[in-house]
TORTORLO-773725 format. One record per atom (N, C-alpha, C): residue in one letter; residue number from 1; x, y, z; atom name. Coordinates in Angstrom, 2 decimals, decimal comma. Each point is the difference from the previous one (the first is absolute). Example, Ala and Ser with C-alpha at 12.3 -4.5 7.8 and 13.67 -1.06 7.14 Angstrom:
<'a' 1 <13,19 -5,69 7,80> 'N'>
<'a' 1 <-0,89 1,19 0,00> 'CA'>
<'a' 1 <0,90 1,20 0,00> 'C'>
<'s' 2 <-0,35 1,05 -0,72> 'N'>
<'s' 2 <0,82 1,19 0,06> 'CA'>
<'s' 2 <-0,77 1,09 0,73> 'C'>
***
This chain:
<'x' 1 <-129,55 66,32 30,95> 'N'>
<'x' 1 <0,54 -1,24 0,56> 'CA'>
<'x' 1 <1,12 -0,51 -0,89> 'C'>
<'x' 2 <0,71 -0,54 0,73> 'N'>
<'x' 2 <1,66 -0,56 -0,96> 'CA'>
<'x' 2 <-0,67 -1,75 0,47> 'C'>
<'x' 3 <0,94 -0,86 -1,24> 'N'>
<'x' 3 <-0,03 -1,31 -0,15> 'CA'>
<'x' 3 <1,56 0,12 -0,15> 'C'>
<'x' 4 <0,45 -1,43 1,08> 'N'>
<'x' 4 <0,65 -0,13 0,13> 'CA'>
<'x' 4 <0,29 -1,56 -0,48> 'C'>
<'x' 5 <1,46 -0,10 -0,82> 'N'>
<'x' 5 <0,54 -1,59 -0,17> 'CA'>
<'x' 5 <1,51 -0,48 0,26> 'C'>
<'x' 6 <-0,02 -0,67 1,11> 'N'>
<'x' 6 <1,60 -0,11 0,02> 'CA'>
<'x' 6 <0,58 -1,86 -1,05> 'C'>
<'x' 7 <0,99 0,68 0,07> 'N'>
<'x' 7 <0,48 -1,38 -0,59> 'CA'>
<'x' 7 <1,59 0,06 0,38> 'C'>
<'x' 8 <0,78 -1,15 -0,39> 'N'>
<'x' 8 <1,28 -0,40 0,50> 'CA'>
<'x' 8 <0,58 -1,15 1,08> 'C'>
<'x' 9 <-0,95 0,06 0,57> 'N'>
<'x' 9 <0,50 -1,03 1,05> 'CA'>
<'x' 9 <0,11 -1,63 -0,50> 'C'>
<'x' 10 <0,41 -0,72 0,83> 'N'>
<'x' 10 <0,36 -1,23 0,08> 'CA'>
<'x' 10 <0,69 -0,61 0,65> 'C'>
<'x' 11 <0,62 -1,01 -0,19> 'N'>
<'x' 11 <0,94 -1,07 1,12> 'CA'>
<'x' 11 <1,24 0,61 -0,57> 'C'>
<'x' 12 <1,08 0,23 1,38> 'N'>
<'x' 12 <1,53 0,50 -0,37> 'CA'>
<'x' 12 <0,60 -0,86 1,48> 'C'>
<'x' 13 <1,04 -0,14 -0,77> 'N'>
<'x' 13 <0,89 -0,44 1,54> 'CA'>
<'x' 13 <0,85 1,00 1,00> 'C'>
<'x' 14 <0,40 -0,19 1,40> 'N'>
<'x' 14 <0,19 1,07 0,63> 'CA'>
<'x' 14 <1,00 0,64 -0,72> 'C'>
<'x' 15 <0,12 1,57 -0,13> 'N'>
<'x' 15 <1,28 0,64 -0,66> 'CA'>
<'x' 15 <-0,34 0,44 -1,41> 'C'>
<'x' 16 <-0,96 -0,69 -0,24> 'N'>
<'x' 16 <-0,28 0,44 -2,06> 'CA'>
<'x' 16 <-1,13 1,42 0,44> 'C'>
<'x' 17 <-0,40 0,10 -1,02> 'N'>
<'x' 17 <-0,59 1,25 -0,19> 'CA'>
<'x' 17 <-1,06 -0,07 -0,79> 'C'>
<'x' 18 <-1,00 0,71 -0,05> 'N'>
<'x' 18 <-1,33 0,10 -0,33> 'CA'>
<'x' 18 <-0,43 1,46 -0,68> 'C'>
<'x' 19 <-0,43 0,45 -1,09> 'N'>
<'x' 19 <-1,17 1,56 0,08> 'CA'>
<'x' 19 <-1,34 -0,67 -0,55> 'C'>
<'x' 20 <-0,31 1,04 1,07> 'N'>
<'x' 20 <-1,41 -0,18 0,08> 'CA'>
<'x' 20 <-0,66 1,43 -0,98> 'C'>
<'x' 21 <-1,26 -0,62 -0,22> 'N'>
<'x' 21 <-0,26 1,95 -0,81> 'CA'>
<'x' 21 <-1,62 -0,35 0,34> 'C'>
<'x' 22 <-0,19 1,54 -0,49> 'N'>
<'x' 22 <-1,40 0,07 0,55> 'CA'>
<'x' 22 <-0,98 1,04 -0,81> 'C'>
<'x' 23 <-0,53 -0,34 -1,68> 'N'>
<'x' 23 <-0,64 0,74 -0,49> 'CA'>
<'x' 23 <-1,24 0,74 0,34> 'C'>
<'x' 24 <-0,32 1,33 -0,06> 'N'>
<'x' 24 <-1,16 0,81 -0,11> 'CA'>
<'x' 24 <-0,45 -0,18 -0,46> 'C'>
<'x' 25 <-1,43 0,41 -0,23> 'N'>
<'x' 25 <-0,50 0,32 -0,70> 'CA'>
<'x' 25 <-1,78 1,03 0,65> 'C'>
<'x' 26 <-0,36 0,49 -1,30> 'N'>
<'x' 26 <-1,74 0,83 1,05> 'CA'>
<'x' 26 <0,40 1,66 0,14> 'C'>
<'x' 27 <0,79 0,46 1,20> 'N'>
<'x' 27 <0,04 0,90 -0,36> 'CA'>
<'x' 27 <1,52 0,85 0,17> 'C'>
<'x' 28 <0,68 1,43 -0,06> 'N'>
<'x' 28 <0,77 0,36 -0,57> 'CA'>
<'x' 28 <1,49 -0,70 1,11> 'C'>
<'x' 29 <0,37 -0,98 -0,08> 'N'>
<'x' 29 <1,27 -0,64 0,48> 'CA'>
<'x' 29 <0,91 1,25 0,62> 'C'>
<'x' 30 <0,22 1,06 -0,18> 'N'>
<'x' 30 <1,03 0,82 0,87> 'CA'>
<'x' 30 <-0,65 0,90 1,18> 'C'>
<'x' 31 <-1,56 -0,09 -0,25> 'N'>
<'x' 31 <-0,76 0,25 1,36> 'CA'>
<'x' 31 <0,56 -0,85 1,32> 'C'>
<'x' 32 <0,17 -1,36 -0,24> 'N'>
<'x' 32 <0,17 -0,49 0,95> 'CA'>
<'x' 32 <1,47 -0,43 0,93> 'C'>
<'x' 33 <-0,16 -0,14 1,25> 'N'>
<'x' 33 <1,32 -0,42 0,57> 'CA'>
<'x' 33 <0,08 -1,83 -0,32> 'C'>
<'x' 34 <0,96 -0,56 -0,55> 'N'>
<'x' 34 <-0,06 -1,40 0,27> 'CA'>
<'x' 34 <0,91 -0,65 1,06> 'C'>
<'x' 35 <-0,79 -1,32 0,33> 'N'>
<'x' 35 <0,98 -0,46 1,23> 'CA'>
<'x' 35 <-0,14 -1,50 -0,35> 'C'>
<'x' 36 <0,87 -1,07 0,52> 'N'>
<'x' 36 <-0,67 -1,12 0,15> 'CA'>
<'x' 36 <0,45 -0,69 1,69> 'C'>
<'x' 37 <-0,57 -1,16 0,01> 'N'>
<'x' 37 <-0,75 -0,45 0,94> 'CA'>
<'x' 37 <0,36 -1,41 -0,10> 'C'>
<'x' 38 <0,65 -0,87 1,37> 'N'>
<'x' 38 <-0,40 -1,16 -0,24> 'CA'>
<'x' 38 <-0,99 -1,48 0,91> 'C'>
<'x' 39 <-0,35 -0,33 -0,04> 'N'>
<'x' 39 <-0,56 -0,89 1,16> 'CA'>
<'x' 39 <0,66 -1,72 -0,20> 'C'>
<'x' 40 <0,11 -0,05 0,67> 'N'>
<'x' 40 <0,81 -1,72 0,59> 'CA'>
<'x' 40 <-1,57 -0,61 1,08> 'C'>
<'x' 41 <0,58 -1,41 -0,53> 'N'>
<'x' 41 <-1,19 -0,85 0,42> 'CA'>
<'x' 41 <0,01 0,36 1,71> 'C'>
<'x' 42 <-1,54 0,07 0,64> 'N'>
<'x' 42 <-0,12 0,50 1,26> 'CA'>
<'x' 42 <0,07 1,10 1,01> 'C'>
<'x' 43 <1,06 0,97 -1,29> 'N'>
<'x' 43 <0,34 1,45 0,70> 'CA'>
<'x' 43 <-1,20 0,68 -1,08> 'C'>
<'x' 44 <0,31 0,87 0,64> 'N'>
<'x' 44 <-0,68 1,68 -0,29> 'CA'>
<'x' 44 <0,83 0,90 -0,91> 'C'>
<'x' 45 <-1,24 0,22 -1,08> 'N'>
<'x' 45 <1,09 0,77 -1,25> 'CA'>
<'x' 45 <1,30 1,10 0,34> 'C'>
<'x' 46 <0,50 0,53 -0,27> 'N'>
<'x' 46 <1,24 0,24 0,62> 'CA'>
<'x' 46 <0,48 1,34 -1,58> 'C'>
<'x' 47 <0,56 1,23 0,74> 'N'>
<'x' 47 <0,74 0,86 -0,94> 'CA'>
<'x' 47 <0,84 -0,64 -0,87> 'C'>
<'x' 48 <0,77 -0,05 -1,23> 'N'>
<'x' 48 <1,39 0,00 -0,42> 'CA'>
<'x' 48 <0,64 1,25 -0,39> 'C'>
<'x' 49 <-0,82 0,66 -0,94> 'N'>
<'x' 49 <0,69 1,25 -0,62> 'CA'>
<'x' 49 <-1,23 0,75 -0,58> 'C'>
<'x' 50 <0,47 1,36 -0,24> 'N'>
<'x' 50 <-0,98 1,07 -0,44> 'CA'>
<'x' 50 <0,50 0,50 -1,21> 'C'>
<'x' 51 <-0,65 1,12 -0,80> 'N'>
<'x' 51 <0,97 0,94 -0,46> 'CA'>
<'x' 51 <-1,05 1,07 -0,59> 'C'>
<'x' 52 <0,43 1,09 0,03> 'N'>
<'x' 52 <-0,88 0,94 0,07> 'CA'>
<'x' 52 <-0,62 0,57 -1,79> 'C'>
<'x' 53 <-0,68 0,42 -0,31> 'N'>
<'x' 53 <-0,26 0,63 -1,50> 'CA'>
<'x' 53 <0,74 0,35 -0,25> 'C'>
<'x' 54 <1,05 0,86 -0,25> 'N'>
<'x' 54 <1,25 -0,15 -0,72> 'CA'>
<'x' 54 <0,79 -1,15 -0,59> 'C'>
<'x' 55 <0,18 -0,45 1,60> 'N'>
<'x' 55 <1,34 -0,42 -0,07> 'CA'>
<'x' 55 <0,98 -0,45 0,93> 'C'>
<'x' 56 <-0,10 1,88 0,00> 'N'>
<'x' 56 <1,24 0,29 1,14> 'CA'>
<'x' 56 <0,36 -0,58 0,89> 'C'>
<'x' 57 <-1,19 -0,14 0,69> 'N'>
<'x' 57 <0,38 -0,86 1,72> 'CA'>
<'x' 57 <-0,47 -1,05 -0,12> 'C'>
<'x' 58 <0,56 -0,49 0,90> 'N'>
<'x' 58 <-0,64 -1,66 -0,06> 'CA'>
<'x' 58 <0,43 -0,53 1,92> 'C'>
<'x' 59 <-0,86 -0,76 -0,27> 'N'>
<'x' 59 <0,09 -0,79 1,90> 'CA'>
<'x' 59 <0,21 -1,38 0,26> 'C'>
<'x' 60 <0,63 0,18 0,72> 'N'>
<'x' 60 <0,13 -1,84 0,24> 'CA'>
<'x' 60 <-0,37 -0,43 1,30> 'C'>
<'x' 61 <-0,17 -1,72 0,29> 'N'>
<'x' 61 <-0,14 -0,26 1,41> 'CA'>
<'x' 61 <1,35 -0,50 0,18> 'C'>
<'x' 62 <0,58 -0,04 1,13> 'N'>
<'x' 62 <1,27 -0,82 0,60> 'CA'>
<'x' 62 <0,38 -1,42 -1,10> 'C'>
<'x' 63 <-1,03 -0,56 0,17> 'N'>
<'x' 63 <0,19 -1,45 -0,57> 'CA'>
<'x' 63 <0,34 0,31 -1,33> 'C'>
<'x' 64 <-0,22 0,67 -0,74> 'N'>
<'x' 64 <0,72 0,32 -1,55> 'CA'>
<'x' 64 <0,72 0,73 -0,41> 'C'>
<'x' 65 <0,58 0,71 1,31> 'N'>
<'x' 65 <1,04 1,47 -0,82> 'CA'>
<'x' 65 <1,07 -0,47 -0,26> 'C'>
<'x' 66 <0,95 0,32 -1,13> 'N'>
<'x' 66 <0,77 -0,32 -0,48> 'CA'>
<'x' 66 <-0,03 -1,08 -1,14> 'C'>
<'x' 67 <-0,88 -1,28 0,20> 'N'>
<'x' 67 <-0,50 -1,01 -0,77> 'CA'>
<'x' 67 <-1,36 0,83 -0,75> 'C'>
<'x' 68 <-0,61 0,76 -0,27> 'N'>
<'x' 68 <-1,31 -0,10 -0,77> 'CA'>
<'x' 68 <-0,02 1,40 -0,58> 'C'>
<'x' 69 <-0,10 0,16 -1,39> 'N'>
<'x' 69 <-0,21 1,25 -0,23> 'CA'>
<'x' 69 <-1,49 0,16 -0,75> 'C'>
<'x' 70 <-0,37 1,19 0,49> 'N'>
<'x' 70 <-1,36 0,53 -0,92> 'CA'>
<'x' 70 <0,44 1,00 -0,75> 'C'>
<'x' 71 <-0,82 -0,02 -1,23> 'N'>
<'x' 71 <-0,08 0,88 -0,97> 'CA'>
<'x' 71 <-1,19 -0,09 -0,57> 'C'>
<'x' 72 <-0,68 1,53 -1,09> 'N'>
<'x' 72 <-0,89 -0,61 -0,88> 'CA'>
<'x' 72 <0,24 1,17 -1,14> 'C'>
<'x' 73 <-0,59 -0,86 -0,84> 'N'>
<'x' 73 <0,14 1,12 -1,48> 'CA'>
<'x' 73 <-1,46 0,44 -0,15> 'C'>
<'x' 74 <0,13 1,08 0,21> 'N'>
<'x' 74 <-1,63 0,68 -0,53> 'CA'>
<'x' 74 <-0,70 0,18 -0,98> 'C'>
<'x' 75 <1,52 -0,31 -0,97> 'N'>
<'x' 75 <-0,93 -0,18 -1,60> 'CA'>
<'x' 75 <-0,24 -1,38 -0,05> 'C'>
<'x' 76 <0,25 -0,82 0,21> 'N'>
<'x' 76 <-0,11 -1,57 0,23> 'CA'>
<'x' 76 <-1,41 -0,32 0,72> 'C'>
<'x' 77 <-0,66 0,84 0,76> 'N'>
<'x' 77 <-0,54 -0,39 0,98> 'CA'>
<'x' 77 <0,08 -1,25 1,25> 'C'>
<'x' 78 <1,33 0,38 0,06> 'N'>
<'x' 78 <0,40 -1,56 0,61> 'CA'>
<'x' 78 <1,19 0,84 1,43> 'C'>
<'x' 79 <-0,26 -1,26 0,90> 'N'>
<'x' 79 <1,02 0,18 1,39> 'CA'>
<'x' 79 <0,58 -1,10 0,17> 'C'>
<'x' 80 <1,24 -0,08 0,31> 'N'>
<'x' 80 <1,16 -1,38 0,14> 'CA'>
<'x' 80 <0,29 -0,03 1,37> 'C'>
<'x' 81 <0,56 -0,88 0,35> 'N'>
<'x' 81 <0,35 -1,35 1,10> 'CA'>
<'x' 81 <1,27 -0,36 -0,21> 'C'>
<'x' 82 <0,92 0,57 -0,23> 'N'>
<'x' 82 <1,29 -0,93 -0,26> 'CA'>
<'x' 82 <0,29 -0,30 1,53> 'C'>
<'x' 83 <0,34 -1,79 -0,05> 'N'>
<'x' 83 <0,38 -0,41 0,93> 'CA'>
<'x' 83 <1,06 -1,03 0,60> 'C'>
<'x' 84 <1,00 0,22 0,22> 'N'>
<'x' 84 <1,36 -0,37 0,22> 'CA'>
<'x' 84 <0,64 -0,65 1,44> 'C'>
<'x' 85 <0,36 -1,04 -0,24> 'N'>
<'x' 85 <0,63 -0,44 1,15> 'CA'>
<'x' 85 <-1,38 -0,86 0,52> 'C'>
<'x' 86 <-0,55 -0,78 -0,44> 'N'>
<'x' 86 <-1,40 -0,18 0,62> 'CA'>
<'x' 86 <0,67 -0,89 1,07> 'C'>
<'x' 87 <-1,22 -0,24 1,43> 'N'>
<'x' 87 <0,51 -1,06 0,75> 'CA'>
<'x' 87 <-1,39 -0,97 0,35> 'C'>
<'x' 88 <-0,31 -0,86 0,13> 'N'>
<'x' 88 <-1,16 -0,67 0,34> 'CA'>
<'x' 88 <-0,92 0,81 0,65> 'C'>
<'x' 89 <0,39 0,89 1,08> 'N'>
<'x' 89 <-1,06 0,75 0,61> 'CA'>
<'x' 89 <-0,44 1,01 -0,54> 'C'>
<'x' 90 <0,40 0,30 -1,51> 'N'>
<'x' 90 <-0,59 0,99 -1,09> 'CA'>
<'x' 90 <-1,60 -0,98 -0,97> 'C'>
<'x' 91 <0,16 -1,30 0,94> 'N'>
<'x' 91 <-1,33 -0,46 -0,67> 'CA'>
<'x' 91 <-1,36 0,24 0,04> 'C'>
<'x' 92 <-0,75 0,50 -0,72> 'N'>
<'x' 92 <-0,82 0,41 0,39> 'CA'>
<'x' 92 <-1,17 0,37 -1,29> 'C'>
<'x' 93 <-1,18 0,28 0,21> 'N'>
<'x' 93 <-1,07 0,79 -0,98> 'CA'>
<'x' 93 <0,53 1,70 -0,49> 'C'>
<'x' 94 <0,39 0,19 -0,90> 'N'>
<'x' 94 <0,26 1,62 -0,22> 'CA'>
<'x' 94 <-0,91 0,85 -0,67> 'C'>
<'x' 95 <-0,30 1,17 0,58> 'N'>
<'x' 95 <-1,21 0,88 -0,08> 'CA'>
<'x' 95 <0,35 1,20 -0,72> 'C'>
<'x' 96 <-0,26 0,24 -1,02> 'N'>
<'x' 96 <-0,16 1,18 -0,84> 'CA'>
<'x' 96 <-0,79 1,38 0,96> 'C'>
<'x' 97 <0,27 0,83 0,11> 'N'>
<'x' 97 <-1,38 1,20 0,66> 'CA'>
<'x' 97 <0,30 1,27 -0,81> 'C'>
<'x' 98 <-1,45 0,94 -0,36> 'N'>
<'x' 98 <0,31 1,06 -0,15> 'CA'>
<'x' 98 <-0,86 0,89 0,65> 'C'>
<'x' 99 <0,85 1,23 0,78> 'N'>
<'x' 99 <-0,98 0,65 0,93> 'CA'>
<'x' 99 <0,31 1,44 -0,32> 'C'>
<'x' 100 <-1,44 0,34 -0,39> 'N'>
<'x' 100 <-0,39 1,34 -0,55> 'CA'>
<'x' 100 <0,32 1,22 0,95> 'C'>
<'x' 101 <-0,28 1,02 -0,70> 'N'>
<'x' 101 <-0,09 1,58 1,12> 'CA'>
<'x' 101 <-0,70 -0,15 1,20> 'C'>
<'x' 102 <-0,95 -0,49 -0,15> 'N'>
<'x' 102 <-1,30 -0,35 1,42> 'CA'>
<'x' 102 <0,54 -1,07 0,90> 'C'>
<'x' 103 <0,97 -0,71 -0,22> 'N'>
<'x' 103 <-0,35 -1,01 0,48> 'CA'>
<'x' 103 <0,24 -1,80 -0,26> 'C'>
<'x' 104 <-0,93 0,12 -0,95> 'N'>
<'x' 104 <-0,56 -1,60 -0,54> 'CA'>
<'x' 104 <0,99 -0,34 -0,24> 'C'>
<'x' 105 <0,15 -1,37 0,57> 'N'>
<'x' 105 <0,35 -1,13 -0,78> 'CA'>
<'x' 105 <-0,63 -1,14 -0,99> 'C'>
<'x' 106 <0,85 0,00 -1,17> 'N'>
<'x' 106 <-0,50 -1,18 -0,93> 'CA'>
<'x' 106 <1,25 -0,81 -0,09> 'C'>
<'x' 107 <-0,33 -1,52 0,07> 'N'>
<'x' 107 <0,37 -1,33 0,29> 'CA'>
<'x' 107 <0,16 -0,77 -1,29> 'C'>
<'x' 108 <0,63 -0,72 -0,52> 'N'>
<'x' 108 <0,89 -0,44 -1,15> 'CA'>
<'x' 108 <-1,15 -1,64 0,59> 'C'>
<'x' 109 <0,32 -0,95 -0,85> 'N'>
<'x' 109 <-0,08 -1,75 0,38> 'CA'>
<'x' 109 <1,03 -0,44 0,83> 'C'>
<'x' 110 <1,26 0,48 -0,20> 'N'>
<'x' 110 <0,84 -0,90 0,81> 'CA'>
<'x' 110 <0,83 -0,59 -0,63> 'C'>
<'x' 111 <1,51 -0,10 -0,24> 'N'>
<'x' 111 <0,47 -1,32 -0,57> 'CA'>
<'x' 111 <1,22 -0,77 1,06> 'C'>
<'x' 112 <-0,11 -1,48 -0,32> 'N'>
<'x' 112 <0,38 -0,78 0,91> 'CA'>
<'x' 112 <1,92 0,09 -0,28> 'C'>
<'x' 113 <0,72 0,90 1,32> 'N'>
<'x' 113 <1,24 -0,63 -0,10> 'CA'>
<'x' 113 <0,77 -0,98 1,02> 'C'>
<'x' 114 <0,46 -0,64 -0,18> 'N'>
<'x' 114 <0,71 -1,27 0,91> 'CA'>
<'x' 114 <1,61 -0,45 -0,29> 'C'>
<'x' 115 <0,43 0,18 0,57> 'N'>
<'x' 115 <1,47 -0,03 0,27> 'CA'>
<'x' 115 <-0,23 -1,45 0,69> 'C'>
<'x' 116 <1,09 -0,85 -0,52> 'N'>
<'x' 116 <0,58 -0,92 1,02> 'CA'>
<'x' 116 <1,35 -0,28 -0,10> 'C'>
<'x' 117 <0,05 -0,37 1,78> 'N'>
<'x' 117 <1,63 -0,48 0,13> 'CA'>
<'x' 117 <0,67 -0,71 -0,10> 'C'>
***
C-alpha cells in the first residue's frame, strides 16, 4: 500500500499560478502510475492529469491542457501539479492517486485550491 500527501494549494487570484505536489510514501514510488483529481463543491470527482512510471507520457483532461503540467521525480518520491493561468472554475478539492499494475487506486487527503475573480 502507498500513503499518499499532497500539499500546495491555497487562495490565488484568476491568472496566478499554483504547484501542487504530492509525496509517497509505503511502497516502491516508480511501480506506480500517478494522476490527480479534482472535485468542486456538488460535482463528481473529475480527471485532471496522469503520468505514467517513467515519465514519459502523461494525460490531460480538456480543462487543463496547455495550463497544467504533471511531472514527478522518482527519487523524490513526489508528483507535481504545476498550475497556470488558473480561472475560478479551477476551484476545487485536488486529489493525489496512485494506481498500481492491478488496478488499485490509493487516494491522497485532498488539498483545498480556490481561485477568485
Amino acid at each position: 500500500q502507498v500513503q499518499l500527501v499532497e500539499s500546495g494549494g491555497g487562495l490565488v487570484q484568476a491568472g496566478g499560478s499554483l504547484r501542487l505536489s504530492c509525496a509517497a510514501s509505503g511502497r516502491t514510488f516508480s511501480n506506480y502510475a500517478m494522476g490527480w483529481f479534482r472535485q468542486a463543491p456538488g460535482k463528481e470527482r473529475e480527471f485532471v492529469a496522469a503520468i505514467n512510471w517513467s515519465g514519459r507520457n502523461t494525460y490531460y483532461a480538456d480543462s487543463g491542457k496547455g495550463r497544467f503540467t504533471i511531472s514527478r521525480d522518482n527519487a523524490k518520491n513526489t508528483v507535481y501539479l504545476q498550475m497556470n493561468s488558473l480561472k475560478p472554475e479551477d476551484t476545487a478539492v485536488y486529489y493525489c492517486s496512485a494506481r498500481s499494475y492491478s488496478g488499485t487506486y490509493y487516494w491522497g487527503q485532498g488539498t483545498q485550491v480556490t481561485v477568485s475573480s
